[in-house]
C-alpha positions in Angstrom: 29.4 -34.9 -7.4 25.7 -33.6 -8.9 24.3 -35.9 -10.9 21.1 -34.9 -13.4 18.9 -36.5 -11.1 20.0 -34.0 -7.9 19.4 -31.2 -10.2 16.1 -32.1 -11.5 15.0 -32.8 -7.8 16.7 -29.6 -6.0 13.7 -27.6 -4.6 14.0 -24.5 -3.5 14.5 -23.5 0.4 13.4 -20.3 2.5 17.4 -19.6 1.7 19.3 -19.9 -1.7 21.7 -22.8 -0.6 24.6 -25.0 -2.8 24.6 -28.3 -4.0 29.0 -28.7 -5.1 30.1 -30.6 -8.1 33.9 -30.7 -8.3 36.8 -28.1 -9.4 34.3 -24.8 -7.5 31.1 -26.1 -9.9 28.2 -25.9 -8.0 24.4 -25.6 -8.5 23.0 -22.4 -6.3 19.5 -22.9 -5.5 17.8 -19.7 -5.0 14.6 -18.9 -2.8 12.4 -18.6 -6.1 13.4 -22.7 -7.5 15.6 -20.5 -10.3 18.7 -23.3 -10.4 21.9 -21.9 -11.8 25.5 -23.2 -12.3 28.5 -21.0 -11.0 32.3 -21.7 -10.5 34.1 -20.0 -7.8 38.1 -19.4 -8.2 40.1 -16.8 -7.3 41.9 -14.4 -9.6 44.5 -11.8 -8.2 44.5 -13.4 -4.4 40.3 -12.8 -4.6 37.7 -15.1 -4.5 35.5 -14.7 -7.4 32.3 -15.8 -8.8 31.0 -16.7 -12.5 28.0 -17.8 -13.6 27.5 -20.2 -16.5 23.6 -20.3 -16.7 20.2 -21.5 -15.6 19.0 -25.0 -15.9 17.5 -26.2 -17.8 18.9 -24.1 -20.3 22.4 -25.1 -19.4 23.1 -29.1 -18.8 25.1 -30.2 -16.4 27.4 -31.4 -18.7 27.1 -27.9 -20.9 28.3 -26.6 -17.2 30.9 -29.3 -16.6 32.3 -28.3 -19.9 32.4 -24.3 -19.2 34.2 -24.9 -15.9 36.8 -27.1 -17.6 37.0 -24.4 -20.2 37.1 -21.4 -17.5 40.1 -23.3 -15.7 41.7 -23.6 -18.5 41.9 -20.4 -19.2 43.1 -19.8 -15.6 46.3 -22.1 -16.4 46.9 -19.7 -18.8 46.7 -16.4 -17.0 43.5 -15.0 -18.6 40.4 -13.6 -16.2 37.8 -16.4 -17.3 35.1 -13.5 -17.1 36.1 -11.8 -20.1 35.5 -13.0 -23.6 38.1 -13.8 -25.5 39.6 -11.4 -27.7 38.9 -14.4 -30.7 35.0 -15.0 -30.1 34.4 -11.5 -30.0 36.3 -11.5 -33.6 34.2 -14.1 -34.4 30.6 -12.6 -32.8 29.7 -10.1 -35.8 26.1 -11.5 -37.3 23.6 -10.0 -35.5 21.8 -13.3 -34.2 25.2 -14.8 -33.0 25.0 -11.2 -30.6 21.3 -11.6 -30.2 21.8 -15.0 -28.6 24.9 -13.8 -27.0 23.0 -10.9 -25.6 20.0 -13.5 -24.8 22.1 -16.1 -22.5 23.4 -12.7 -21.0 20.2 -11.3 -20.0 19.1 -14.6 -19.1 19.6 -14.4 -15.3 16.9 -11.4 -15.0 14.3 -13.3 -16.9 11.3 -15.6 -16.2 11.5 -18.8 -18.1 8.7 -17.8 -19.6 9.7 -14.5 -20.3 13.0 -15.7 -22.0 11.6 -17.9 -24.1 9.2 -15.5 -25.6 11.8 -13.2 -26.2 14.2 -15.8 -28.3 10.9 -17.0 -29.7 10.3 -13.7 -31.1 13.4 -13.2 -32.2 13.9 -16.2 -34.2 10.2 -15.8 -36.0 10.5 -12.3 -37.0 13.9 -11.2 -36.6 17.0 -13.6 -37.8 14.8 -14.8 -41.0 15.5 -10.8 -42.1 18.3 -9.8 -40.7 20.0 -12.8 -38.6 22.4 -13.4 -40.9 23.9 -9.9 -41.4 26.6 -8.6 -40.9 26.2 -5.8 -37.2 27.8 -3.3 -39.4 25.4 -3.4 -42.3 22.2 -3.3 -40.6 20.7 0.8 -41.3 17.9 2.1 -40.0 16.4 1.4 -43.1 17.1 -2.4 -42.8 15.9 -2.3 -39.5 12.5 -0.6 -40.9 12.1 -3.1 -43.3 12.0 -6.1 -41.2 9.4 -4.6 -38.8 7.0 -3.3 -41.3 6.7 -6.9 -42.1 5.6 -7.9 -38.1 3.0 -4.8 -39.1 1.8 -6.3 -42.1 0.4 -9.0 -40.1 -1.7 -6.7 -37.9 0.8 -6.9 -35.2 1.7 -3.6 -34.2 2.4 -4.1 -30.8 4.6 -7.0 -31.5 6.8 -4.9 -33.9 7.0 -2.3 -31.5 8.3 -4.7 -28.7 11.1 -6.9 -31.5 12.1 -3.0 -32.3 12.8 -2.5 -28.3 14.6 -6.1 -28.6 16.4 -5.4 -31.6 18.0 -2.4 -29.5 18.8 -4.2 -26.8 20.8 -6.4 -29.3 22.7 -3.3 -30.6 23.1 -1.9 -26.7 24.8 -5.1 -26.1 27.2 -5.0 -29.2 28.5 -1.6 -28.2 29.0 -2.2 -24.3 31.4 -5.2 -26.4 33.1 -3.0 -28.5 31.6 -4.6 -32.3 29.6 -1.2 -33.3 29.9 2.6 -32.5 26.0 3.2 -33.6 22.3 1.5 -33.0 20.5 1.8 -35.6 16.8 0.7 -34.1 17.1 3.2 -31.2 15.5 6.2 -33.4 12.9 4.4 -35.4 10.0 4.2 -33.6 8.2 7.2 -35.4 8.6 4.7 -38.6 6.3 2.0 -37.2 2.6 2.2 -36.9 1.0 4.1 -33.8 -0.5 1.5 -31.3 -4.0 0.2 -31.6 -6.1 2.1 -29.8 -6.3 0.5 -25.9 -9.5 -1.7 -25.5 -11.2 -4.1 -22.7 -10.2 -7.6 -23.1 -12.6 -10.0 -24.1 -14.7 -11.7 -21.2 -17.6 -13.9 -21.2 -19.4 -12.9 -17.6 -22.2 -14.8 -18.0 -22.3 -18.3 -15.8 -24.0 -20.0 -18.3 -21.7 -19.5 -21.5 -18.5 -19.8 -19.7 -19.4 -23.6 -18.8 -20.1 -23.6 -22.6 -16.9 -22.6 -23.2 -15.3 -24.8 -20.9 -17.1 -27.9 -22.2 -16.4 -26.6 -25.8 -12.3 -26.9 -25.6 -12.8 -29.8 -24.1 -14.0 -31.6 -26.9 -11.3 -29.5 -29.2 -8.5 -30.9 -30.9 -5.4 -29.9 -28.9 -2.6 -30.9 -26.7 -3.8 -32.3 -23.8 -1.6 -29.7 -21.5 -2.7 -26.8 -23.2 -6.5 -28.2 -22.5 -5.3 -28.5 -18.6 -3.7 -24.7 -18.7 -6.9 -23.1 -19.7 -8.8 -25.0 -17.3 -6.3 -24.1 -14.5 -6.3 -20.5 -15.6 -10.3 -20.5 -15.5 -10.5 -22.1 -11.9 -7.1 -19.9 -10.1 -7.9 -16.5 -12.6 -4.1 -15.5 -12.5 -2.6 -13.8 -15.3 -1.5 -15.9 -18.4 2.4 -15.5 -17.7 1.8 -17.2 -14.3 0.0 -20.7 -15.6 2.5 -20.8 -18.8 5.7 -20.6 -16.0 4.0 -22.8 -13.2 6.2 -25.2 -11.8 5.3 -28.5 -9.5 7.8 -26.9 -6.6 5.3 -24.1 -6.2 2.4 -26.3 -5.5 2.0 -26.4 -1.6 0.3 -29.4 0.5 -1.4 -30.5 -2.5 -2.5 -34.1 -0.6 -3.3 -32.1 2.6 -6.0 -30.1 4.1 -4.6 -26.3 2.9 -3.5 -26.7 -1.0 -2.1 -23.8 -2.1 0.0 -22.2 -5.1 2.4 -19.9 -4.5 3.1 -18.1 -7.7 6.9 -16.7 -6.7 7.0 -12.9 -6.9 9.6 -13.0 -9.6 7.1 -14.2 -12.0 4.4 -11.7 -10.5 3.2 -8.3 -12.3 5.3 -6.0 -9.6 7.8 -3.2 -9.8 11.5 -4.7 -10.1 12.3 -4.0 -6.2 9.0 -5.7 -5.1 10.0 -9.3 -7.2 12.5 -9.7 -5.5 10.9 -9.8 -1.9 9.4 -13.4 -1.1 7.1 -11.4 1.1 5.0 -10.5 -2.3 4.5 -14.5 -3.6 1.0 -14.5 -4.4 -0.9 -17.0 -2.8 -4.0 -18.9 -4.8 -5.8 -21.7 -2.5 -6.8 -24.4 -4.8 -10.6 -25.6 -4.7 -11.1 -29.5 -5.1 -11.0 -28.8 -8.7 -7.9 -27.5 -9.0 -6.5 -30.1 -7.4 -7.8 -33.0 -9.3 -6.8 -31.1 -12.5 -3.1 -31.2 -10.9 -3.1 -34.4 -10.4 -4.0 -35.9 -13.8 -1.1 -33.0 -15.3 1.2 -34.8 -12.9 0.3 -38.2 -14.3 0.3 -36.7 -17.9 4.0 -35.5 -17.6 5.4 -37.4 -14.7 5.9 -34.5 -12.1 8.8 -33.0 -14.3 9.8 -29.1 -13.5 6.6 -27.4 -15.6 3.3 -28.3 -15.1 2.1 -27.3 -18.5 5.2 -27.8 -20.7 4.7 -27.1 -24.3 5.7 -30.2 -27.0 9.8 -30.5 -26.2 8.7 -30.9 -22.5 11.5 -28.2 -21.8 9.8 -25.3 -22.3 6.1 -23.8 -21.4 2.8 -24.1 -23.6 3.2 -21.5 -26.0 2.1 -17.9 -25.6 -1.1 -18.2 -28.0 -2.1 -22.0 -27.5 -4.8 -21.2 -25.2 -6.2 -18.2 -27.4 -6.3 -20.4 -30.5 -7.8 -23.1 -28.4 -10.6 -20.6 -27.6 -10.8 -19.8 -31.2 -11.2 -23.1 -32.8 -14.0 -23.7 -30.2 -15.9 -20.7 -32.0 -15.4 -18.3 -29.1 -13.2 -15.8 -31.5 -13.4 -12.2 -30.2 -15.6 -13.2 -27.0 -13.4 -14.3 -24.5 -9.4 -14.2 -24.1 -7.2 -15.8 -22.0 -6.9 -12.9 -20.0 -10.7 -12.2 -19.4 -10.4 -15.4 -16.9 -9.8 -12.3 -14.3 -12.7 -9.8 -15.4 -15.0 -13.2 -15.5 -14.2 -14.3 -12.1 -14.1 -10.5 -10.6 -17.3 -9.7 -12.0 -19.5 -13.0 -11.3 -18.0 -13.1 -7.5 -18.5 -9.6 -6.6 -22.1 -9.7 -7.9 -22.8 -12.7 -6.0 -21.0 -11.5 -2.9 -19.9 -7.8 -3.0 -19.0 -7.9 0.8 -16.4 -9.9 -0.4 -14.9 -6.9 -2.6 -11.6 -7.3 -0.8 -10.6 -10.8 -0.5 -11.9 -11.0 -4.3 -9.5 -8.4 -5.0 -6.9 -9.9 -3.0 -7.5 -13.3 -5.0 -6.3 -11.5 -8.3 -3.0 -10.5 -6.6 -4.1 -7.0 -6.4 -2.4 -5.4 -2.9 -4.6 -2.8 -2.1 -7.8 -5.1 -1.8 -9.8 -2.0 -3.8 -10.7 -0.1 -7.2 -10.2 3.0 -5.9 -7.6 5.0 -4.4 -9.9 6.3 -2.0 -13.2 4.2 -0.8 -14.9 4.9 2.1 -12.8 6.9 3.8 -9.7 4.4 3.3 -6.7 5.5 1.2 -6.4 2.1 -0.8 -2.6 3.1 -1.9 -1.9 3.7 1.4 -3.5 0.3 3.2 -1.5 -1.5 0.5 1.6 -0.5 1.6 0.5 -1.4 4.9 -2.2 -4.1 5.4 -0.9 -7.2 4.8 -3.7 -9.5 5.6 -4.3 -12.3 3.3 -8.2 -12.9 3.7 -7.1 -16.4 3.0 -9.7 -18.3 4.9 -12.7 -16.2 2.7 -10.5 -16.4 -0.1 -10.3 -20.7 -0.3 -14.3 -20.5 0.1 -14.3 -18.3 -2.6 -11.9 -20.3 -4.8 -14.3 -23.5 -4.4 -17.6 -21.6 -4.8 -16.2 -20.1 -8.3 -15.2 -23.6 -9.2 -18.6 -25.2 -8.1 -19.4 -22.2 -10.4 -17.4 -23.7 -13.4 -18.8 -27.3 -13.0 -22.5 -26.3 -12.5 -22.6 -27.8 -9.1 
């Protein structure tokens, strides 16, 4: 039998592997950490599978209940897969079918990414429209509700709960509740995009440790503090530090400490996430380390290393830009610019180093260009796999020395 404790402390394995409850419950542990609950049974003399959900966003006891509930519906003849002719009777507001659609979709996400998404959603969507009836949401409705995300200035964010907001309606269709989606022709309505622009980056040595020492005398959550610091010393993209987990931290008490950011959560095509062989790896300099350790002590080694207030979910997706704001550094320096700052300060100081600096942003073909000095980059991508990891852990520790002012 699982017990919370077995699922808290199930750590992934070079295989996805099993861990049984009772009646075909099990936890599957996959290569990545992901942890999910399915139920195998057999319908029509076949073994099948179903899948409940992900922890932590399913309990165990959430899961417990759904298997009782699936066999159940076994003992009477019915194919546990499909939903009941009665909830989908029920189902007709359009956020019971957003969060129908959102525990759906769940299984492709990121943690992070699926929290952002049902964040969005309940900020800017079910406040206008969550309550309605599917059938009596019009384009018009639709319109409404997103010209109000623009009225705040964020255009890009209306344009992205419009895409989500179609998803929604995709969902509701595939299940029979409407015949029409009324956000899939509306995107002419909104406001074009802002014009693309560089993101904010200090690149000067000097002001960034001003920076750093700023937030640290800021007002904020002492994880949030810890993020941006870790995001300044590994210069990984934002998504990666808000979704780090402790099971991706390698050999932190031994000579090689390293952080293997799965590929899953990685900026890569679709096919490429799902290959271990593209983790990135970041070697962690002294710094990093320490800064690890006092997170662990902070939140007692549960699964994030950053998690936001509830403990259950990540830091939220602004924290560490108002934290940069309240410190005065408003339109100077992003979360983001972490990786134009440590780029542009390491290949001044060592631009023999272009490659493994290159390699330390998680960027495959080690170069700017697609062809450099005779070398196809795309091509050498595709085939060079070294990891310049040796000059790549010097560089990690220099940058940091960099940070402190050593």
């Amino acid at each position: 039998m699982l017990t919370d404790k077995a699922v808290r402390a199930a750590r992934p394995r070079p295989a996805g592997y099993k861990l049984p409850d009772a009646g075909g419950l099990h936890l599957f542990v996959a290569p990545n950490g992901r942890r999910s609950f399915r139920l195998r049974f057999r319908w029509e003399g076949r073994e099948q599978l179903l899948t409940f959900g992900t922890w932590p966003e399913i309990s165990l006891d959430a899961a417990r209940a759904r298997r009782d509930e699936a066999r159940a519906r076994l003992d009477r003849g019915e194919d546990p897969r499909v939903a009941p002719a009665a909830a989908i009777v029920q189902i007709r507001t359009f956020e019971d079918v957003a969060c129908a659609w959102h525990a759906h979709t769940l299984p492709r996400w990121t943690t992070v990414h699926a929290t952002d998404v049902l964040a969005s959603l309940q900020r800017d969507v079910f406040p206008a429209i969550g309550a309605m009836p599917l059938a009596e949401i019009t384009p018009p409705v639709v319109v409404d509700a997103l010209r109000a995300i623009e009225r705040r200035g964020r255009r890009e964010t209306a344009r992205r709960v419009r895409q989500r907001i179609s998803m929604v309606f995709e969902h509701a269709i595939a299940e029979g509740l409407v015949d029409v989606d009324p956000a899939a022709r509306i995107g002419r309505a909104l406001m074009p995009p802002a014009p693309a622009r560089r993101q904010p980056a200090i690149v000067d040595v000097a002001e960034v440790r001003a920076l750093l020492l700023t937030t640290d005398g800021v007002d904020a959550a002492p994880a949030v503090k810890l993020a941006s610091r870790f995001l300044a010393l590994t210069a990984v993209r934002l998504a990666a530090v808000r979704g780090a987990c402790w099971n991706e931290i390698e050999d932190i008490d031994g000579d090689a400490p390293t952080w293997r950011v799965p590929a899953a959560r990685m900026k890569l095509a679709a096919a490429k996430k799902l290959d271990a062989a593209n983790d990135h790896l970041v070697p962690l300099s002294a710094q990093a380390v320490a800064l690890l350790r006092a997170a662990r002590a902070l939140n007692h080694g549960g699964g994030l290393i950053f998690p936001g207030g509830d403990g259950a979910a990540p830091i939220g997706e602004g924290a560490i830009g108002a934290l940069y704001r309240r410190a005065g550094f408003a339109g100077r320096h992003v979360p983001h610019g972490w990786r134009a700052t440590f780029s542009t300060i390491l290949n001044e100081r060592f631009p023999e180093d272009r490659g493994a600096i290159d390699r330390a942003l998680g960027h495959a073909g080690g170069g700017r260009d697609e062809r450099d000095e005779g070398i196809n980059r795309k091509v050498e991508g595709a085939y060079n796999r070294a990891l310049h990891l040796p000059r790549r852990r010097r560089l990690f520790q220099v940058w940091a020395d960099e940070l402190d002012g050593i």
